[in-house]
FINU-399539 format. One record per residue: residue in three letters; x, y, z of N, C-alpha, C, O in turn. Coordinates in steps of 0.02 Angstrom, whole numbers, plus 50000, padded with zeros to 5 digits. Example, Ala and Ser with C-alpha at 12.3 -4.5 7.8 and 13.67 -1.06 7.14 Angstrom:
2
ALA506604971650390506154977550390506604983550390507124983450423
SER506424988850354506844994750357506455000250394506705005750402
This chain:
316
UNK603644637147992603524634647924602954638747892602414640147916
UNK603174640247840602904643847789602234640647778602284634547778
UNK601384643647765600844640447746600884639947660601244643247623
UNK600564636647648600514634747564600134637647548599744639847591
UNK599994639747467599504642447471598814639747462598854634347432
UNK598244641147475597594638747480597294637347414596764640147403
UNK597594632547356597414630647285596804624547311596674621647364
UNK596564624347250595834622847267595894617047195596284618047149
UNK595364610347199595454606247127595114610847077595254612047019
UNK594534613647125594284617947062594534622247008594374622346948
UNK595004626347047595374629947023595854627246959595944630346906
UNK596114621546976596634618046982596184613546890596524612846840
UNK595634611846892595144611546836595054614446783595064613146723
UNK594934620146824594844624246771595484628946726595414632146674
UNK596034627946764596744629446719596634623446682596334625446632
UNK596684617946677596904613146648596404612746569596564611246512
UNK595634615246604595254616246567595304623246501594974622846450
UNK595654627746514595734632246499596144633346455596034636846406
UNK596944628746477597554627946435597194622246385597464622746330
UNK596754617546385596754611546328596214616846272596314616346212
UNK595834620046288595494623346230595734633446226595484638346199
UNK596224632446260596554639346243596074646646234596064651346195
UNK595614644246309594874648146288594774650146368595044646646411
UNK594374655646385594074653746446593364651746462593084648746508
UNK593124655646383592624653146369592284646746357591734644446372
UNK592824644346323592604637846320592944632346389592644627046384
UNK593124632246409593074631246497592654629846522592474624746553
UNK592334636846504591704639946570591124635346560590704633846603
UNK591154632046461590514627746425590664620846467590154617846483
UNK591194618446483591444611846497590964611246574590564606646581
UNK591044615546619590914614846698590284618646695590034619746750
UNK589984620746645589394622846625589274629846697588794630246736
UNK589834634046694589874641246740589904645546686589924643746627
UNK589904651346706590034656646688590814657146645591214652446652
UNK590934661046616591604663346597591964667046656592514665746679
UNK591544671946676591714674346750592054672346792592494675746818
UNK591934666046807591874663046859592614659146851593054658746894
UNK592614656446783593374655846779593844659846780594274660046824
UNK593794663246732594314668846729594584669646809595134667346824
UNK594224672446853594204673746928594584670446971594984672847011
UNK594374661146954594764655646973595474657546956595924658146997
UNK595514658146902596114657646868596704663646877597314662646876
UNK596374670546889596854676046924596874673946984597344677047008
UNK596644670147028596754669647104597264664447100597734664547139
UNK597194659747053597794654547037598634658047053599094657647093
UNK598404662046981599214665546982599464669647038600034670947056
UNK598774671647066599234675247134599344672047182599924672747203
UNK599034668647211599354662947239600044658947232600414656647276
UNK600094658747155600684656447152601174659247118601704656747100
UNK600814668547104601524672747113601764672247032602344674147023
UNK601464670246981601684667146918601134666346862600784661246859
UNK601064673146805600724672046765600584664146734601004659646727
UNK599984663946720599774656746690599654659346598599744654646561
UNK599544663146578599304664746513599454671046511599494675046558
UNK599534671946447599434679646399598664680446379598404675546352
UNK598384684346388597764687146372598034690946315598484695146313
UNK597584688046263597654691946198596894695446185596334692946195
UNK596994699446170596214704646158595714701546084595964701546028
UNK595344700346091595104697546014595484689345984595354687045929
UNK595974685646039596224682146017596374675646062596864672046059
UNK595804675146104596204671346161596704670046184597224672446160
UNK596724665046247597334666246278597934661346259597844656846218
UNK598474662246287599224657446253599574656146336599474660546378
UNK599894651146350600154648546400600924652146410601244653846360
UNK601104652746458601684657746466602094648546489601864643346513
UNK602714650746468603334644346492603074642346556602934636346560
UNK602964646446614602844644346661602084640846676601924637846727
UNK601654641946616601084640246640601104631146601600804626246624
UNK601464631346552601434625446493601934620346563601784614446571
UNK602324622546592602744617946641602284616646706602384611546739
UNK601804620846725601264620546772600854615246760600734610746800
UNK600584616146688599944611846658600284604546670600044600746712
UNK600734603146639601024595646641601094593146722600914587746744
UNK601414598746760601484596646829600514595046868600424592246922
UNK600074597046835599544598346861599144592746848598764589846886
UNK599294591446783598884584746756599334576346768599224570646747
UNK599744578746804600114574546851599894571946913599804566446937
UNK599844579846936599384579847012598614575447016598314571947057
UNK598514577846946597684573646931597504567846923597014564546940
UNK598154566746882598084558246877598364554446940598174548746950
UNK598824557546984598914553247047598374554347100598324549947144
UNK598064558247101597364559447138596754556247115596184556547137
UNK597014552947066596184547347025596494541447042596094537447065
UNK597294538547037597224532947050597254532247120597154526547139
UNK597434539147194597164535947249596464535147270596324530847312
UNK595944539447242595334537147246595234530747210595094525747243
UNK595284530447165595234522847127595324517247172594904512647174
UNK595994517147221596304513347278595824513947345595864510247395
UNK595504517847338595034518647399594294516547379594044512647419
UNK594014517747340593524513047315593424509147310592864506747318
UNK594194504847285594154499147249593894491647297594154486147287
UNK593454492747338593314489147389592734480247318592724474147311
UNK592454485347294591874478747237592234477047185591944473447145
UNK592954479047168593414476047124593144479447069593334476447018
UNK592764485047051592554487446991592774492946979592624497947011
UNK593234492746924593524497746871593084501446842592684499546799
UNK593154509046872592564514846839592984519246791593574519146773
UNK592434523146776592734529546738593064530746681593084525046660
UNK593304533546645593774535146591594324534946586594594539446620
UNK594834530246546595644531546554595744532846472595464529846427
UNK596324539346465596524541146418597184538146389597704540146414
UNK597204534346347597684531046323597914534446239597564538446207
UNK598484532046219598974534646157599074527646138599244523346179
UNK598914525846047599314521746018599714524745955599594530045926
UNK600234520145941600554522945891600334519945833600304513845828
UNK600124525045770599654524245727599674517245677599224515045642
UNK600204515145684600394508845631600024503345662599744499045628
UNK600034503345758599864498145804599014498045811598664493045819
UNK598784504845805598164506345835597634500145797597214497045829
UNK597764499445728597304494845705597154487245728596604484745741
UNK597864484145728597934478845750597854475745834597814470045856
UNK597854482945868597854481445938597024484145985596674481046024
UNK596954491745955596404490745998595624491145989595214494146024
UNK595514487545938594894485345925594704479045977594144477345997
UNK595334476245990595164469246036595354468746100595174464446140
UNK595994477046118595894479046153595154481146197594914478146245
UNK594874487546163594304489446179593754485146186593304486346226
UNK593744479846146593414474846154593374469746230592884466646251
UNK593944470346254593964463646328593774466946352593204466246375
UNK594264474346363593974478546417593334479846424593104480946480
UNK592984479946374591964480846369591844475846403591414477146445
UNK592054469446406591824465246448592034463846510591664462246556
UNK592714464346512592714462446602592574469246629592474468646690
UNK592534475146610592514481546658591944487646615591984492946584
UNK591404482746637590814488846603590844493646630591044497346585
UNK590794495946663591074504146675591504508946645591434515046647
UNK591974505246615592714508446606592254510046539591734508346509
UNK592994516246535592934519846444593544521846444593864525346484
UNK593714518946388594464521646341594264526446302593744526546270
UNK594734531346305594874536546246595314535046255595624532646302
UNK595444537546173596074533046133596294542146091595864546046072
UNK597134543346086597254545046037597744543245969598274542745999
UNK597884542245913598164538445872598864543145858598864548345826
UNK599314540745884599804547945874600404542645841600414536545835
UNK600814547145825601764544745791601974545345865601724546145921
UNK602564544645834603134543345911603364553745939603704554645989
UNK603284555645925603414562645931602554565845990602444568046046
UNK602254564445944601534566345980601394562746052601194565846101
UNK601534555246052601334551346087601854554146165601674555346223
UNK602654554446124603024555846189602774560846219602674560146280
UNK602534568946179602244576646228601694573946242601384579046258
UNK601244568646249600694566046271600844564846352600754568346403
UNK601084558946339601274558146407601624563946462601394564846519
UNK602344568346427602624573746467602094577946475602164581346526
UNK601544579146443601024583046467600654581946491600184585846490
UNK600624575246534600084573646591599404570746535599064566346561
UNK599254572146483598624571546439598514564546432597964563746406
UNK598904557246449598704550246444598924547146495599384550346520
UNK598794541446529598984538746574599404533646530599914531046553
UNK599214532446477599714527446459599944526646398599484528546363
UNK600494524546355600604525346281600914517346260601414514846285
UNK600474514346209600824511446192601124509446103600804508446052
UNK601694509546112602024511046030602764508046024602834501946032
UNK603304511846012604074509846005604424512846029604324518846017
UNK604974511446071605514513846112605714518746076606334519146077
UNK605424523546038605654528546015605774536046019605484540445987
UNK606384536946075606604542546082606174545146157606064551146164
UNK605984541346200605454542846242605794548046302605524553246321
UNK606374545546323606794551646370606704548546443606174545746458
UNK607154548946479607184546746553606604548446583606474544446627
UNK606104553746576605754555146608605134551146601604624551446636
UNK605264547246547604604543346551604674534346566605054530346540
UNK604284533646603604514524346609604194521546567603664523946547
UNK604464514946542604234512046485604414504546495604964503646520
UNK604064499446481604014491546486604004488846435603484489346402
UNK604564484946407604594480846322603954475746356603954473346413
UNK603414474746302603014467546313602954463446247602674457946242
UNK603204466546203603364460846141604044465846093604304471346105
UNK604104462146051604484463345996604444463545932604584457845913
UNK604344466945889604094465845827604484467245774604574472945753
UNK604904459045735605534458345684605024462545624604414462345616
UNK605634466845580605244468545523605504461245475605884456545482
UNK605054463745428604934458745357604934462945306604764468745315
UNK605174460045231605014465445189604254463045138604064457245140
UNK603894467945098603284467045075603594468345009603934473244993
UNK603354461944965603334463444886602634461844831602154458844854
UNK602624462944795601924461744728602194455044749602744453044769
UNK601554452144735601484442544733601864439544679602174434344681
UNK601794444144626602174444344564602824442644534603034439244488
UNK603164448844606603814448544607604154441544601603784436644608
UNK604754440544591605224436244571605454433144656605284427544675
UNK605664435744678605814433444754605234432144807605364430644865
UNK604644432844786603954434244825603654427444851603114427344880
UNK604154419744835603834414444864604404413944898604274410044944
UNK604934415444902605614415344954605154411445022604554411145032
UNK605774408745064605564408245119605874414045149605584416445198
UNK606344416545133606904423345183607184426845119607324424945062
UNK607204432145149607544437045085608304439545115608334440345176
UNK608964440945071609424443945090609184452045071608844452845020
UNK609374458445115609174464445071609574467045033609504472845013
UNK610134462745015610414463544963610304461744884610604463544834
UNK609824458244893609524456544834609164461444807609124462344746
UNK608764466544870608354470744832608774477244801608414482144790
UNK609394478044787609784482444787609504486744731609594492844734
UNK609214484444689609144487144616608254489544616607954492944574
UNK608044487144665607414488744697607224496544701607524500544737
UNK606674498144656606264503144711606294504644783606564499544804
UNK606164509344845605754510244887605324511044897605234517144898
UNK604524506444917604154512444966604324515445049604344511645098
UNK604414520945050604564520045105603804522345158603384526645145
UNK603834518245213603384519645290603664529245329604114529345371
UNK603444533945314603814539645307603534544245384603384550145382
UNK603524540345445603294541745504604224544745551604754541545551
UNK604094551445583604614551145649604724545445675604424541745713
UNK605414545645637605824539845692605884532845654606414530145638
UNK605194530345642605054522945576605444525245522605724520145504
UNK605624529445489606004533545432606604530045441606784525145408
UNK606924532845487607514532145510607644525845532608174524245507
UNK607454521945562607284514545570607564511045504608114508645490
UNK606974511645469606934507945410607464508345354607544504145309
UNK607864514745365608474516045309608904511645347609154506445326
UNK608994514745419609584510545444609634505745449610214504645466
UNK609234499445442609214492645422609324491745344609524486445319
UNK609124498545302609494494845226610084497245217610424494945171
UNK610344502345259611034504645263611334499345301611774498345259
UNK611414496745328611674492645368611774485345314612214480945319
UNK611394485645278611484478245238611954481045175612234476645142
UNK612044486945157612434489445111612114494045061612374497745020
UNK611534493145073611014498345022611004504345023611224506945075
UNK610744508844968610684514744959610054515444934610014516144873
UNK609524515544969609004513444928608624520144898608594525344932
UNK608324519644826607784522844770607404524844811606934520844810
UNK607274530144864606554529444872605904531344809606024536344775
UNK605494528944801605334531444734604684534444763604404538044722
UNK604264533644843603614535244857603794534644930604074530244962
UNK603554540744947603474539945037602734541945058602464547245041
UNK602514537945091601764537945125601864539145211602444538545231
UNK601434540445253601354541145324600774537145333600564535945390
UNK600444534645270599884529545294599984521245256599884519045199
UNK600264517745330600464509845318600094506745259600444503645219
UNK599214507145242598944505345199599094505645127598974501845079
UNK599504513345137599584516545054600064513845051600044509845004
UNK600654513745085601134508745081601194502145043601564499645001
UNK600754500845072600454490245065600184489344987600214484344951
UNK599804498044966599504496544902600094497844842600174494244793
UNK600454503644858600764503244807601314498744817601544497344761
UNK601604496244858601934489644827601624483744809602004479344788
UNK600794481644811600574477244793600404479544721600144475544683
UNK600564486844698600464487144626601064486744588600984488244529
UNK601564485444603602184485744569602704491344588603294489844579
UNK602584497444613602984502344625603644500044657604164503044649
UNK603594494544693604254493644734603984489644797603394488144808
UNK604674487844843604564484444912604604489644944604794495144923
UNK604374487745012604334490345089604704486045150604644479945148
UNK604984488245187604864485145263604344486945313604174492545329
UNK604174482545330603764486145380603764482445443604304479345442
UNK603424480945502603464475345559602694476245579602644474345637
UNK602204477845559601534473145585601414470045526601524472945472
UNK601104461545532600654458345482599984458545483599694457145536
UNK599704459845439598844461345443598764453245436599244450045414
UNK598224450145451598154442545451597924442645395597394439645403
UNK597964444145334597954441545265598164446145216598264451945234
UNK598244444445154598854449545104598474453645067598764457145026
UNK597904454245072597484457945026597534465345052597574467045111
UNK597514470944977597654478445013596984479645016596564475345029
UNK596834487645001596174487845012595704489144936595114490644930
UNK596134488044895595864488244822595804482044787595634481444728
UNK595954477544829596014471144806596564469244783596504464044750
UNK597024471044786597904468044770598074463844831597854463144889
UNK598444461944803599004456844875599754458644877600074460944830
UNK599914457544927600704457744944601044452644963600704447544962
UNK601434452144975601954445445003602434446945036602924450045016
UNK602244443545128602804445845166603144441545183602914436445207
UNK603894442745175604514438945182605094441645229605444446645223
UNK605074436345283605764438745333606224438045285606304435045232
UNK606664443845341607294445645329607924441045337608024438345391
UNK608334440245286608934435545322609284437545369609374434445421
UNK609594444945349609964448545376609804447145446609274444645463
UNK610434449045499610094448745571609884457745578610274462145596
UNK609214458645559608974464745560608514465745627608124461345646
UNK608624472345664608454473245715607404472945722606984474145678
UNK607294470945791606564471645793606724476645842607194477645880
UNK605864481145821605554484545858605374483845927605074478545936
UNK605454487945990605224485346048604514488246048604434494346046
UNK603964483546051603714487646077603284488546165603184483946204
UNK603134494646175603074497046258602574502346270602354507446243
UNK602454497546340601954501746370602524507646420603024506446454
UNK602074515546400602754519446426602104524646468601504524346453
UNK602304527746504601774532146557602504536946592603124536746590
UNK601954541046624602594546346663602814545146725602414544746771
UNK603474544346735603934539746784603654544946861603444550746861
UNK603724541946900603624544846973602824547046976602674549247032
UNK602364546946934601514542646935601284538646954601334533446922
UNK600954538647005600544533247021600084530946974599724535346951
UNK600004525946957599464523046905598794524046928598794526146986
UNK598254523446905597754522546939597424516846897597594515046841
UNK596904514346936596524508946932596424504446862596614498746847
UNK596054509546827595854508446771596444508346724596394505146672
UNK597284513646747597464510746685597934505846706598284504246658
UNK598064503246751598254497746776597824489746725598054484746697
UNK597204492246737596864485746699596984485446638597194479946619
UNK596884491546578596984493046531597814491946516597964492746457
UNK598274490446556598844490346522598904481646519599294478846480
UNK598424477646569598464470846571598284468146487598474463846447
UNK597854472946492597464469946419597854471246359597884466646317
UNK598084475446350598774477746305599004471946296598914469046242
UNK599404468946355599894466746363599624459146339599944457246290
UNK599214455446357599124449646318598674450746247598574446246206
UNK598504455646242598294458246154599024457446125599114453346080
UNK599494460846146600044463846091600294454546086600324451646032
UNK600404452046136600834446546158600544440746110600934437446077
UNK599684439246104599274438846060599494438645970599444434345926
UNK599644442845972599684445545916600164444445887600154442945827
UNK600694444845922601514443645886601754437845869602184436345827
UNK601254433045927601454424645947600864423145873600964418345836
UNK600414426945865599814424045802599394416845819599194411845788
UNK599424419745889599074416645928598114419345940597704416245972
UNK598024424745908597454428645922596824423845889596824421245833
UNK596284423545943595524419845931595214426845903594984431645934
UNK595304425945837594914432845796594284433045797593994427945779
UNK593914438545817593174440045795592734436645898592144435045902
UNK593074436545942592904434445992592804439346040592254439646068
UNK593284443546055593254447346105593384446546167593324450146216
UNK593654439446156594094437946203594534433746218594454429346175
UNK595134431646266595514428446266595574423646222595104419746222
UNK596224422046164596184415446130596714410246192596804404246182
């Protein structure tokens, strides 16, 4: 039997370090070495494994070769299952250390992890979330790239390779001016809004969502304004421009200019959102985001039921 070759974490660091700021230089600032010293790491890498990692550009730093961008993901794989078996070997005082990198999807991030981040401050002083706020496109190369232990957002388009857990569901509703004529409804048909404006929610994937529920009721809808930010959304239909669908409720109707909106379920049997905690399948979890996905999970659950003890920080 063939010996392996002699790769090192260091080594193994400092690629990872190297491909996220596309530098070697800036690497070398992270582990506070030399540039040298990486670079060095990093040719002994490839010969070892027989397989450029980067293009060296002269005056331009470096760029990841196919094989190195399929390396990096396999590597930050390796990293995260090597934190959660130390995590498992520590875990002797029940205390959750260190940093876990998590993904929300930007519509969710408001409503979820402020109170998220919040429990977790308390049952696990140690721990630290970083958080990034991504769409459904970003969030999925998040995860295939090893860069989060965990994502949570909408079953959208995620791919076999990643595992994913429905823990709530979220029915859309449509949003109109208080004004509007149908705006004390208890349920709306979306056939009524036929003659309606759009705003539309103009995110990968939510786009497409949201037509195909007014296509589906028979509509062709005006869009007359498309936003990527839920807020701008909320304002200009609380100024008259038109309705929206959307599926989170902010706990009161006010936008941020001082208008209101009015949200009204759907009659139609219109589909809800799943939403899920999704991570990279054949990963071991580790510690911390094991805890962090607990907390998700009765935040989101929280939230949907409108069951949430606001302004607490903890369990309602």
């Amino acid at each position: 039997m063939s010996r392996r070759p002699e790769i090192t974490l260091t080594q193994l660091h400092y690629f990872v370090a190297a491909a996220e700021h596309l530098s070697m230089t800036e690497a070398a600032r992270d582990f506070f070495v030399a540039q040298s010293a990486v670079s060095a790491a990093i040719a002994q890498l490839e010969q070892l494994l027989g397989a450029q990692l980067f293009i060296r550009q002269r005056a331009k730093g470096i760029v990841l070769t196919p094989a190195g961008l399929q390396f990096l993901g396999d590597v930050r794989a390796l990293l995260l299952s090597l934190d959660g078996a130390l995590d498992a070997a520590r875990g002797i005082d029940n205390q959750v250390r260190g940093t876990v990198r998590i993904a929300c999807f930007i519509t969710l991030a408001p409503f979820l992890l402020p109170e998220v981040i919040s429990r977790a401050r308390s049952r696990h002083p140690y721990l630290d979330i970083a958080v990034d706020e991504v769409d459904a496109e970003e969030g999925r190369d998040l995860v295939r790239a090893g860069r989060i232990e965990l994502l949570v957002g909408y079953d959208f388009a995620l791919g076999e390779d990643i595992r994913r857990e429905t823990i709530v569901e979220a029915p859309p509703h449509i949003i109109l001016p208080v004004g509007h004529p149908l705006a004390g409804h208890d349920r709306i048909f979306l056939r009524e809004l036929s003659r309606e404006k759009l705003i539309l929610l103009d995110l990968p994937y939510s786009r497409d969502y949201f037509l195909r529920i007014l296509h589906s009721a028979g509509l062709e809808p005006d869009v007359r304004h498309r936003s990527r930010s839920y807020e701008t959304v909320r304002s200009l239909v609380a100024h008259g421009h038109g309705f929206s669908v959307l599926n989170q409720r902010p706990a009161h109707a006010l936008t941020y200019d001082g208008f209101e909106v009015s949200a009204i379920p759907i009659a139609d049997d219109a589909p809800a959102l799943q939403v899920v905690l999704a991570s990279l399948r054949d990963v071991r979890q580790s510690a911390r985001a094991r805890a962090v996905a607990g907390i998700i999970r009765e935040v989101a659950r929280e939230l949907f039921d409108g069951k949430r003890a606001r302004g607490t920080g903890t369990p309602g």
